[in-house]
N, C-alpha and C positions, 0 to 999 in steps of 0.2 A: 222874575217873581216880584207881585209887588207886597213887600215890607208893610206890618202891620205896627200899630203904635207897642205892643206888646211881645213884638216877636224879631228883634233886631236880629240880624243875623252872625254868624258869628264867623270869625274864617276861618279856612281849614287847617292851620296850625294851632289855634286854638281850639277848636274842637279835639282835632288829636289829645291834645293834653288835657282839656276836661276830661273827657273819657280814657284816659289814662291807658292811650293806645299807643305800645310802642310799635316802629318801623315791623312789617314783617320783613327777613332775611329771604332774598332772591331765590336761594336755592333752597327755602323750607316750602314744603308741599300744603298748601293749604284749604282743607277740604270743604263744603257747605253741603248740611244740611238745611233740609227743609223739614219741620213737626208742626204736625197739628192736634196745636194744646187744647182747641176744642171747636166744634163744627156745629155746634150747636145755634137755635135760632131761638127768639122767645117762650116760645114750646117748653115744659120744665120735663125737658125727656135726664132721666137720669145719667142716661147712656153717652151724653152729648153736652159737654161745657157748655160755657159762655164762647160767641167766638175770638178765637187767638190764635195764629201762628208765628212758630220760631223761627227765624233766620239765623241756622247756628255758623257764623264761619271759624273757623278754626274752633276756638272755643269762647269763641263772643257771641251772645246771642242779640238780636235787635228781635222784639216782640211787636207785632202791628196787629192790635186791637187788644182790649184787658178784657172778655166777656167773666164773667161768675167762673170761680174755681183756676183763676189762671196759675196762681203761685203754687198751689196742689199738683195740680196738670206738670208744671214745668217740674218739681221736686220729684214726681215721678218719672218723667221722660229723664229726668238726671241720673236716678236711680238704675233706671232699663240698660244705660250706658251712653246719653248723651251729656256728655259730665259738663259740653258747654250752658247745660241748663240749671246748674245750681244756683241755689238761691241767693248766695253772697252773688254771683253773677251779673242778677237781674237791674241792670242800669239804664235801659235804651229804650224806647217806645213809640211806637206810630200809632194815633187813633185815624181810622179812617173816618168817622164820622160821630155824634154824640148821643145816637140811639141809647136805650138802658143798657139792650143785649150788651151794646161791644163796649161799656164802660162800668159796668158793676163790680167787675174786678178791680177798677182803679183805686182804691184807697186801699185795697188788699194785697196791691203791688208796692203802693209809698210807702204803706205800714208795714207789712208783716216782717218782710226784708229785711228791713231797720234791725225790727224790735230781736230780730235772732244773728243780728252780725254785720251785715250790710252796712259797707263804707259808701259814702257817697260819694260826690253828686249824685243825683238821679236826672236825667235829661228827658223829656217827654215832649213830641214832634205832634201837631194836630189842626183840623181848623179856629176859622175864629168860633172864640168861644169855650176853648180850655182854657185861656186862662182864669173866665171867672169861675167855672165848674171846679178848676184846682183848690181854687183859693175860699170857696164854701166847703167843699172837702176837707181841706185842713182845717177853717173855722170849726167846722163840725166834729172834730177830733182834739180840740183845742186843750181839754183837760185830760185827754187820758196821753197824749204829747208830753202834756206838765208835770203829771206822774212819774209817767216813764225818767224822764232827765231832771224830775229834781228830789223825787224819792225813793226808794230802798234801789232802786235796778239800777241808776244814775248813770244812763243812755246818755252817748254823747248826742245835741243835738246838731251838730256838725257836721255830722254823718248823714242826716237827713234833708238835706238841702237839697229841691226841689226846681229846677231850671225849665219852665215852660216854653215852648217856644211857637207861636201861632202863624200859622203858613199859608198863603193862595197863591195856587199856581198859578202860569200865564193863563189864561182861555183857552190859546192856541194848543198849549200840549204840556208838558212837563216841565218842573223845576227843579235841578239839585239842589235839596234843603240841605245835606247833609255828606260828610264826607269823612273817612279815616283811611289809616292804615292799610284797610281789609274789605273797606263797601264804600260804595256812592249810590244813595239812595235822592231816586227821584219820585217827587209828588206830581201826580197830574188829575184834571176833576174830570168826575163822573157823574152822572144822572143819578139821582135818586130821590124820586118822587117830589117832593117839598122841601126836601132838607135846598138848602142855598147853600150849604158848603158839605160837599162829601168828596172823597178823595181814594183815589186808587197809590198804588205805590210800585215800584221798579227796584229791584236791589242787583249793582252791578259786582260780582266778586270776583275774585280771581280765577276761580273755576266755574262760576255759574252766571245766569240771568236770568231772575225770578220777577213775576211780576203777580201781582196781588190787587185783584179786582173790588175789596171792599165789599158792601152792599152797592150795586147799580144796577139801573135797566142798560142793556148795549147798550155799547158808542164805540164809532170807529178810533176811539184815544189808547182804547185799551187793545186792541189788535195793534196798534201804530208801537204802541211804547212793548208788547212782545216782540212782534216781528222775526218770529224764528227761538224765542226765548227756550230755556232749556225746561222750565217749569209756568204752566200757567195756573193758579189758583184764583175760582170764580164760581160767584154765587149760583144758583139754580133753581129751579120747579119747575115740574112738569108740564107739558103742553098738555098733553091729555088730562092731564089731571085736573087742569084747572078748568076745563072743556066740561066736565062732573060736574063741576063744584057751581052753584046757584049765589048768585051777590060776591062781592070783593074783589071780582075780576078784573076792573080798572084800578084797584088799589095794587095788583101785582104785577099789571101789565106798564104802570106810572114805573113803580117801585124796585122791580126786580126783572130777572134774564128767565125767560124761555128756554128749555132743552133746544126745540126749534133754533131760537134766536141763540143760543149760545154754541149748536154745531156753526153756523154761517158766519159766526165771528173767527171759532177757534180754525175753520176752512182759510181763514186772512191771515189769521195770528202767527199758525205753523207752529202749533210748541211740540217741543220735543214729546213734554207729558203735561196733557189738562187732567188738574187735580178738581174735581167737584166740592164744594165747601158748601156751610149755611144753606145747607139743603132743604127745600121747603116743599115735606109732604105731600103739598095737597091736592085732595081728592084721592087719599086712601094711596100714591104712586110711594114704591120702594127705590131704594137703590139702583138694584136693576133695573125697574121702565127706566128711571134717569139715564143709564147708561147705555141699555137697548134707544130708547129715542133717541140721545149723541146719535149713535153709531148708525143709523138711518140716513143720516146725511154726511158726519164728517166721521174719516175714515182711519185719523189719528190714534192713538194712544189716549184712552181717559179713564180713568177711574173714580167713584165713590169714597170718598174719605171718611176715615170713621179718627175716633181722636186718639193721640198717640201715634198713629203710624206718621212715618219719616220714608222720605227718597233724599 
């Protein structure tokens, strides 16, 4: 990985203790979920966050991506019974990339937490370029910060502390950015259209291996770093549907995966279960064409995500 002026890295005994990760005990069984706190794409479908999913292992959650609504999303998935998703929880984050979708939640992640209990650090994992996104974020909240911790509510601001940390993977394949207790999370980049830094992710735990496509068009990085993985989550829209659709065709075929192009990769991948995410309509396609097209060529396990649901 090469080290950015803003994103020194840090080592893995330290990490553990920022994140206030004690040892898990050999003989404790510990479980990962997977939730998706929202599937949503810029589209304002009510039905469908911002995108985010949760990596719960035991009861630690790592969030990759903040889309609109993510702190609601989690406070209900906590509620349903994944209790690793309460809000004092919410410490850990991976942006895949700085689209608006997957970052509109982000001050509603630094803030709201805080402001109802949440001890810090907050750690947040991303490319270049969160760190100056963070730091006009908090500029931009500058007084109602100053409120909070220096009148009637008298918020510690210590609590708030805000640890950016800005990452590019080798070219060749993946980098572990990050590492506890419970997970070793690798970053590795992905296609996506014009962006110069967008980034897929790998979460390696004790029971599972997830890997998380971000927004991309294929690339064989993201079969390479599944490989048999037990969950694949990745973008979508339909071949046919985009076949309808008149103009933008090159912005989706730059930008994003094919049902086509994503059976031929998930044919490589081998996941246990491909989870469809950031599902993109168009040309009128539902859920099902998505999943009828998959299953015309790859022969796996996949399903449609809608938000909330957990494997």
């Amino acid at each position: 990985m090469r080290p950015l002026p803003a994103a020194a890295a840090l080592p893995t005994l330290a990490l553990s203790i920022m994140m206030g990760c004690a040892d898990v005990p050999a003989s404790q069984t510990v479980e990962t979920r997977v939730v998706l706190l929202g599937t949503g794409t810029p589209v304002a479908d009510p039905a469908r966050s911002g995108p985010s999913v949760g990596v719960v292992v035991g009861d630690t959650p790592y969030l990759v991506d903040l889309g609109a609504g993510v702190v609601r999303r989690a406070v209900e998935a906590s509620r349903s019974g994944i209790e690793g998703l309460a809000l004092e929880r919410l410490r850990t984050a991976f942006i895949t990339h700085l689209h608006s979708d997957h970052t509109l939640g982000y001050p509603d992640f630094l803030l709201t937490p805080w402001v109802l209990g949440r001890e810090g650090p907050v750690a947040v994992y991303g490319p270049p370029g969160l760190q100056e996104m963070t730091d006009r974020l908090l500029a931009a909240y500058a007084e109602d910060r100053r409120i909070r911790t220096t009148g009637l509510e008298r918020l510690d601001p210590s609590r708030n502390v805000i640890e950016v940390h800005q990452v590019e993977p080798d070219s060749g394949g993946g980098s572990v950015i990050y590492r506890d207790a419970r997970v070793t999370v690798t970053a590795f980049p992905v296609r996506h259209g014009t962006w110069e830094h967008a980034l897929g992710y790998r979460f390696d735990t004790p029971d599972r291996r997830v890997v998380i496509s971000g927004d991309a068009a294929p690339s064989p990085v993201i079969a390479e770093q599944c490989d048999g993985c037990d969950v694949l989550l990745h973008e979508v829209y339909s071949t046919t549907g985009l076949s309808r659709r008149r103009g933008s065709q090159a912005y989706y075929q730059a930008f994003h995966t094919s049902t086509r192009e994503l059976a031929e990769l998930a044919t490589r991948a081998r996941p246990k279960l491909l989870v469809l995410y950031h599902q993109l309509y168009v040309g009128g396609a539902s859920d099902a064409d998505l999943v009828r097209e998959i299953r015309e060529i790859y022969d796996g396990r996949v399903v449609s995500g809608r938000d909330l649901e957990a494997w």
